[in-house]
VMD Tcl script that draws the C-alpha trace (Angstrom):
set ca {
  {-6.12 -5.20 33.46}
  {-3.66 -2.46 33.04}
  {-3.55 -1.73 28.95}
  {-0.78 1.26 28.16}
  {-1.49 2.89 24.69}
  {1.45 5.27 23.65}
  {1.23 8.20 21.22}
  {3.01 10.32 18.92}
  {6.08 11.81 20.30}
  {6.21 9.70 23.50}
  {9.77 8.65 24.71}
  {10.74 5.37 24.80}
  {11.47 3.98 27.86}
  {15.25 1.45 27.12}
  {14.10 -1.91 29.12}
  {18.21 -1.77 29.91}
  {17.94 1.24 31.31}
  {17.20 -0.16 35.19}
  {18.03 0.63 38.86}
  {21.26 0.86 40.11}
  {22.98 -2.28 41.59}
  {21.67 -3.86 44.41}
  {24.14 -2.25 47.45}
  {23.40 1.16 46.01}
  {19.26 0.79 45.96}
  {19.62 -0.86 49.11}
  {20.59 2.46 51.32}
  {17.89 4.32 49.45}
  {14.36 4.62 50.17}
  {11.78 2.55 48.69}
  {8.12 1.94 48.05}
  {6.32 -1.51 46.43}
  {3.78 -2.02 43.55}
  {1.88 -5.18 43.03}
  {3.00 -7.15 39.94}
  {-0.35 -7.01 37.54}
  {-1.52 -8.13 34.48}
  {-1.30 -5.57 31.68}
  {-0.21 -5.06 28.15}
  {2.36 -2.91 26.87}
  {2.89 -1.34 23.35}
  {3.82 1.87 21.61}
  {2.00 3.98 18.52}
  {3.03 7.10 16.68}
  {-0.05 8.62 15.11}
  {0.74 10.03 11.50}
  {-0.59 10.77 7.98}
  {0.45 8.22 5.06}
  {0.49 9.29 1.99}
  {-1.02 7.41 -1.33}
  {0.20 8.27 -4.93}
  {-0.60 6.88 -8.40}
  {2.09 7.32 -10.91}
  {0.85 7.51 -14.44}
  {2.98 6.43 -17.33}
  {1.22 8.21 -20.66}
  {1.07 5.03 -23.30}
  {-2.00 5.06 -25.39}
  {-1.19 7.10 -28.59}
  {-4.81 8.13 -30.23}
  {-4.63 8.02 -34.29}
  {-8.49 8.72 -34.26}
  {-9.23 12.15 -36.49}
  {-12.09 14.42 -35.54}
  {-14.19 16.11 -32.83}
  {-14.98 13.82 -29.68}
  {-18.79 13.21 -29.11}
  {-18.61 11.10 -25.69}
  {-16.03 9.91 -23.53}
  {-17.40 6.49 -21.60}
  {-14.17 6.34 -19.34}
  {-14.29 8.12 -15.38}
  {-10.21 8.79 -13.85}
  {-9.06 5.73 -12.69}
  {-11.39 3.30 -14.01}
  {-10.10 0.09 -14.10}
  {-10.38 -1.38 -18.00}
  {-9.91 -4.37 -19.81}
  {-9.24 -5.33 -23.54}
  {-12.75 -4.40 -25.49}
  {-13.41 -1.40 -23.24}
  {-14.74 1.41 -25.12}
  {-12.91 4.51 -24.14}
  {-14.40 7.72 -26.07}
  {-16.24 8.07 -29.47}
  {-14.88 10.23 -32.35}
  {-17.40 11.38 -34.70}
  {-19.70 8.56 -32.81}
  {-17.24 5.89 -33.74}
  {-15.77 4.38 -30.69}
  {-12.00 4.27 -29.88}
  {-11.60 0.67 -28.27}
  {-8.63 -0.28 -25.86}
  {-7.16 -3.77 -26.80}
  {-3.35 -5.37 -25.27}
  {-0.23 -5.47 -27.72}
  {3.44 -4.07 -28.05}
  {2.24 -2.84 -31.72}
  {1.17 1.00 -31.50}
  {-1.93 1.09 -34.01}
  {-0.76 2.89 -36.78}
  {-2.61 1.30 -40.16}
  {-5.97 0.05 -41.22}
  {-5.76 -3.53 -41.02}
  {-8.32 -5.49 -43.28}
  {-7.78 -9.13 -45.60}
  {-4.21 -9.50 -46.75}
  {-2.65 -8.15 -44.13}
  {0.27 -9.31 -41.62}
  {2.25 -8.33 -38.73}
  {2.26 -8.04 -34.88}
  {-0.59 -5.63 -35.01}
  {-3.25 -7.94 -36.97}
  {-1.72 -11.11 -34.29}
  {-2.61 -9.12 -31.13}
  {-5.97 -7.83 -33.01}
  {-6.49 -11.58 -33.42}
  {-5.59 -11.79 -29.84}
  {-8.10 -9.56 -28.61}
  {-11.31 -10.93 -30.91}
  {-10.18 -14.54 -29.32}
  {-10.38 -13.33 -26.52}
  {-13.87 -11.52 -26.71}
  {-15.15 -14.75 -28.29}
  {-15.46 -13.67 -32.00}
  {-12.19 -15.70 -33.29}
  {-12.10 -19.63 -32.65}
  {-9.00 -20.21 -34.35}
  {-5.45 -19.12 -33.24}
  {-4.23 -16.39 -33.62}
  {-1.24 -16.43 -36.96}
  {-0.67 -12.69 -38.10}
  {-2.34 -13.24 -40.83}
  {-5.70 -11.14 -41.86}
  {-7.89 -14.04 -43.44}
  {-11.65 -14.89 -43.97}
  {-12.06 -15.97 -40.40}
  {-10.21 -12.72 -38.77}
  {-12.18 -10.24 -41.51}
  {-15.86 -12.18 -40.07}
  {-14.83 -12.06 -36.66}
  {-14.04 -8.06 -36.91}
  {-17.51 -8.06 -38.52}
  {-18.99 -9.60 -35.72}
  {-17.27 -7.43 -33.34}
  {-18.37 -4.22 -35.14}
  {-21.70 -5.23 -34.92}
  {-21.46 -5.45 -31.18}
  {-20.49 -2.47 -30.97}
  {-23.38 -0.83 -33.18}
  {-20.96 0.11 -36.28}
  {-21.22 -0.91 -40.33}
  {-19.87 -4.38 -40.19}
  {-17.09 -3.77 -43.21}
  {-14.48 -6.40 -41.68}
  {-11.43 -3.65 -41.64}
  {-10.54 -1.94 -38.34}
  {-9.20 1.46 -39.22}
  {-6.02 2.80 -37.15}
  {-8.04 4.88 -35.30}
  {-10.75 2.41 -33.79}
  {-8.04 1.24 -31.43}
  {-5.88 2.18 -28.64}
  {-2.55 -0.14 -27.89}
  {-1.47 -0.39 -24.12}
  {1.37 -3.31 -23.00}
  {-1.33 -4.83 -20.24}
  {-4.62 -5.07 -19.48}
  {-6.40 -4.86 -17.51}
  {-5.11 -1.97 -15.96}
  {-6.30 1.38 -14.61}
  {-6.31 4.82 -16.78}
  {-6.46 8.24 -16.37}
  {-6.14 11.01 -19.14}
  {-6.31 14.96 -19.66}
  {-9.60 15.88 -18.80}
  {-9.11 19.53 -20.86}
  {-8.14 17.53 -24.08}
  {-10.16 14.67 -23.45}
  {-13.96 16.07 -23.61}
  {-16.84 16.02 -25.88}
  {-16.17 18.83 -28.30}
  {-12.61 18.48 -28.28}
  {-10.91 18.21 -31.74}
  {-8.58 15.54 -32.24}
  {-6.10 15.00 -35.51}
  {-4.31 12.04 -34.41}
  {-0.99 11.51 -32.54}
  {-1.97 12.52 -29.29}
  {-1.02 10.64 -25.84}
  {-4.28 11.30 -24.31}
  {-4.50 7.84 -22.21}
  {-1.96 7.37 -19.68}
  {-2.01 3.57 -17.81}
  {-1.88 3.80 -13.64}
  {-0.52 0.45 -12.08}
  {-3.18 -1.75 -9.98}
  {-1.70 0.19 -6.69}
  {-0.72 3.38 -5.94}
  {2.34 4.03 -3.93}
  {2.53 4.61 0.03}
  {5.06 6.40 2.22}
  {5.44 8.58 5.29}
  {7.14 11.62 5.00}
  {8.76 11.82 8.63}
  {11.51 13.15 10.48}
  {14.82 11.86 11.65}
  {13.55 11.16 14.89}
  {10.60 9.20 13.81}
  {12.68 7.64 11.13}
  {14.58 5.98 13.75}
  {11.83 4.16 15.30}
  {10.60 2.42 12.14}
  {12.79 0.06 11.07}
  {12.38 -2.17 8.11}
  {9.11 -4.31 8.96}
  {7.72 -1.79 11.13}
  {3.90 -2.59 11.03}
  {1.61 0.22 9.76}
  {-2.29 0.47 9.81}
  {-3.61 2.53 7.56}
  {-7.22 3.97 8.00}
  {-8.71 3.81 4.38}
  {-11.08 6.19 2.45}
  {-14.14 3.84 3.75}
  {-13.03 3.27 7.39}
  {-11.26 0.13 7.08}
  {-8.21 -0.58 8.21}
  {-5.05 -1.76 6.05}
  {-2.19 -3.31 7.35}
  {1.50 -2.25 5.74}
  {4.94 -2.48 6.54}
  {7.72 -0.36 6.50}
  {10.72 -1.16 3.72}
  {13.12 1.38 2.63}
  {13.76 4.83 3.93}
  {15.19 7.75 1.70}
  {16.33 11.55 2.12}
  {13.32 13.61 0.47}
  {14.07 17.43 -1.45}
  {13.72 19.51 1.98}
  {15.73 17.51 4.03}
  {12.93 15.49 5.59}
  {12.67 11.60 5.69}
  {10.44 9.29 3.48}
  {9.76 5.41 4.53}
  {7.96 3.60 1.96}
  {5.65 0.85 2.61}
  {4.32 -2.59 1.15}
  {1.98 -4.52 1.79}
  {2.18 -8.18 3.24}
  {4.95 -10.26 1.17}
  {5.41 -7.14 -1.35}
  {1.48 -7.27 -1.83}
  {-1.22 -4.50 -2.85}
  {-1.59 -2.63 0.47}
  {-5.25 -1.51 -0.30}
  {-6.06 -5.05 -2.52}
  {-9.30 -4.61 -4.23}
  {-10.28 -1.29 -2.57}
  {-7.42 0.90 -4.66}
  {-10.31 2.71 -6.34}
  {-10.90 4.55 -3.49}
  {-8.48 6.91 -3.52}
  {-8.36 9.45 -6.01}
  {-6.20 8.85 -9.19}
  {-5.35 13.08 -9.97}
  {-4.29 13.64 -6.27}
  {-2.59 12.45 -2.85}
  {-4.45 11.24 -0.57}
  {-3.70 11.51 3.17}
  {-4.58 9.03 5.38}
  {-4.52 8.73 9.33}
  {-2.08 5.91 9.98}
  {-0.79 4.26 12.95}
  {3.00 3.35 13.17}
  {3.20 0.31 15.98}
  {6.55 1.27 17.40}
  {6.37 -1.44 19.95}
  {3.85 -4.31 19.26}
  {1.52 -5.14 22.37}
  {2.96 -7.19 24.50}
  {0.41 -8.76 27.66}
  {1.54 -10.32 30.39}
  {3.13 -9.63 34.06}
  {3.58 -6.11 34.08}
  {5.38 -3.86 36.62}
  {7.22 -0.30 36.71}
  {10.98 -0.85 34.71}
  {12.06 1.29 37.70}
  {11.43 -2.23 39.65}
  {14.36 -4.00 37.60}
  {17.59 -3.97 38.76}
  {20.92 -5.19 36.99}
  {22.62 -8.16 38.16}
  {26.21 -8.33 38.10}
  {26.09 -11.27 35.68}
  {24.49 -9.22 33.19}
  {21.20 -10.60 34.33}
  {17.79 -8.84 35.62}
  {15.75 -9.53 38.69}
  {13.22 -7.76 40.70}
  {12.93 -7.45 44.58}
  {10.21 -8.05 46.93}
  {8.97 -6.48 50.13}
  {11.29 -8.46 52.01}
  {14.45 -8.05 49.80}
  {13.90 -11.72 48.15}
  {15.49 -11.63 44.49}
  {13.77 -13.08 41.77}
  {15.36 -13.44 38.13}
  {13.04 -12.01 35.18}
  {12.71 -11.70 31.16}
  {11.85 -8.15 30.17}
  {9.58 -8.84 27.19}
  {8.27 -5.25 26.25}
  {9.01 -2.21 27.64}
  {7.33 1.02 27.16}
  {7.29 4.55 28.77}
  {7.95 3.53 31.93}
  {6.53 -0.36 32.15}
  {7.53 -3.83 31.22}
  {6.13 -6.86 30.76}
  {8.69 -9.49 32.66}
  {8.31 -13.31 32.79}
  {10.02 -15.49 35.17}
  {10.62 -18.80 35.57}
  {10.03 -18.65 39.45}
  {6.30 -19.39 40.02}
  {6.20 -17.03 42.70}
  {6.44 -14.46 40.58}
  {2.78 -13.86 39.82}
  {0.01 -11.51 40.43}
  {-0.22 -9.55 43.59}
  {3.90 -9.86 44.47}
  {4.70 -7.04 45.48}
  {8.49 -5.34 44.22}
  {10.43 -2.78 45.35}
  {10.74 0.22 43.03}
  {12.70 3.34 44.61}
  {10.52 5.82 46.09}
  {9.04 8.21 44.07}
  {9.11 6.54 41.02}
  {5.98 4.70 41.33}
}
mol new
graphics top color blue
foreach p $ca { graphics top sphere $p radius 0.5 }
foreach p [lrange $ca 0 end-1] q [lrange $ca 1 end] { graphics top cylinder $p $q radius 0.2 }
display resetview
């Protein structure tokens, strides 16, 4: 079986682009090829490139020097997660749109003691639902929680034992000089910044190359690991030094590298050998495209030893071969067409 693999920077070869008319071809000289089965497709071989963007949203109100930090870049947390100690207390991450910014304890109320509530529901120490309200029930389930977490159970939560974030879980990263054991910290700092579950992809190209990936262009992307991820081509945009950059998604607008993101580095790019399918494989009846000539109708056909005409379908075509299909059954392996001579 004939199998034609293009690379970068290979032309393309227009499947309209065929012989001249029949009365012309027929005073030059010729040569024939058998028809064969084969596959045709088309590749450019380049680099994607994968990007986190960082967005900085948890706002420390801890006071003191850091003794641990139990949090690697780009860990993937969820509400409970200790993140660093201060002065050997920990500094826990919990979900709410209520930056920590009081001690909550009995008699309080407000967003922040609801999504506290929240949180110890979730972790199993609250049964009942969560009202806003700082009760009995909430003061003995932040007791219990404490405990777990090898502190004095006093049943108030100072505004430093927690960090605020809109969604969890989620991926974080932070400032690895200010974020260290020995650091001092006095409280206001931004030190956690949240990463979404992906990172970004694109392909910086050029104008050429941007021309032969249109929206949906299929993309397989050589991860990290050695597997291979499949994405697809969506928008294209102008990037600061006049270059092209075509970003890419994943199946139906889904996570290109699923549950394998943490394998690319949160602090950097990472470059990845990629393969851009210009022209998906095609199999089938293949044959030179010099061997198909334009009809006067519009139409295409290809010419045997003989000078018998048969109508054909140009399904592919690639640098210099098509797959055809016809619907005359004597177009098959093993015909043998005319293609001018030389070009074979």
């Amino acid at each position: 079986m004939l199998v034609l693999a293009l690379g970068a920077g290979v032309g393309w070869a227009v499947a309209t682009a065929f012989s001249p008319p029949e009365e012309v071809l027929d005073a030059r000289p010729f040569t024939t090829v058998e028809i064969v089965e084969g596959e045709v497709g088309s590749s450019l071989a380049l680099n994607s490139v994968a990007q986190w963007t960082s967005e900085p949203l948890g706002v420390n109100q801890a006071s003191g020097v850091i003794t641990s930090v139990a949090v690697a870049q780009g860990d993937e947390v969820d509400a409970g997660a200790v993140l660093f100690e201060v002065g050997l207390r920990p500094v826990v991450i919990i979900e709410g749109s209520t930056p920590s910014f009081r001690a909550l304890g009995p008699s309080a109320v407000g967003s922040d003691v609801e999504q506290l509530q929240q949180f110890l529901q979730g972790a199993g120490f609250l049964t009942g639902e969560p009202d806003g309200r700082y009760g009995a029930a909430t003061a003995e389930a932040v007791r219990q929680w404490q405990r777990s977490l090898g502190l004095t159970a006093t049943g108030t939560v100072e505004a430093g034992d927690v960090i605020v974030v809109p969604a969890l879980p989620t991926r974080v990263t932070f400032d690895a000089d200010a974020l260290q054991p020995g650091s001092t910290l006095s409280g206001g700092e931004r030190l956690v910044s949240v990463l979404p579950l992906a990172p970004q992809f694109s392909i910086p190209v050029t104008d050429t190359q941007a021309a032969q990936m249109p929206a949906g262009t299929r993309v397989l992307i050589s991860s990290p690991s050695g597997a291979e991820w499949t994405a697809f081509a969506t928008s294209q945009a102008a990037d600061e030094f006049g270059g092209i950059v075509v970003s890419l998604e994943g199946d139906d607008g889904a996570s290109i590298c699923a549950d394998a993101c943490g394998e690319l580095p949160v602090t950097e790019q990472s470059l990845l050998r990629s393969q851009i399918i210009t022209v998906e494989s095609v199999a089938g009846l293949t044959v030179p495209t010099a061997a198909l000539r334009a009809t006067a109708n519009a139409g295409t056909v290809v010419v045997d030893e003989a000078g018998g005409t048969y109508p054909v379908e140009v399904r592919a075509s690639a640098r210099g071969v098509a797959v055809i299909e016809s619907s005359d059954p004597a177009v098959g392996v093993g015909l043998r067409v005319r293609v001018p001579a030389g070009s074979e």
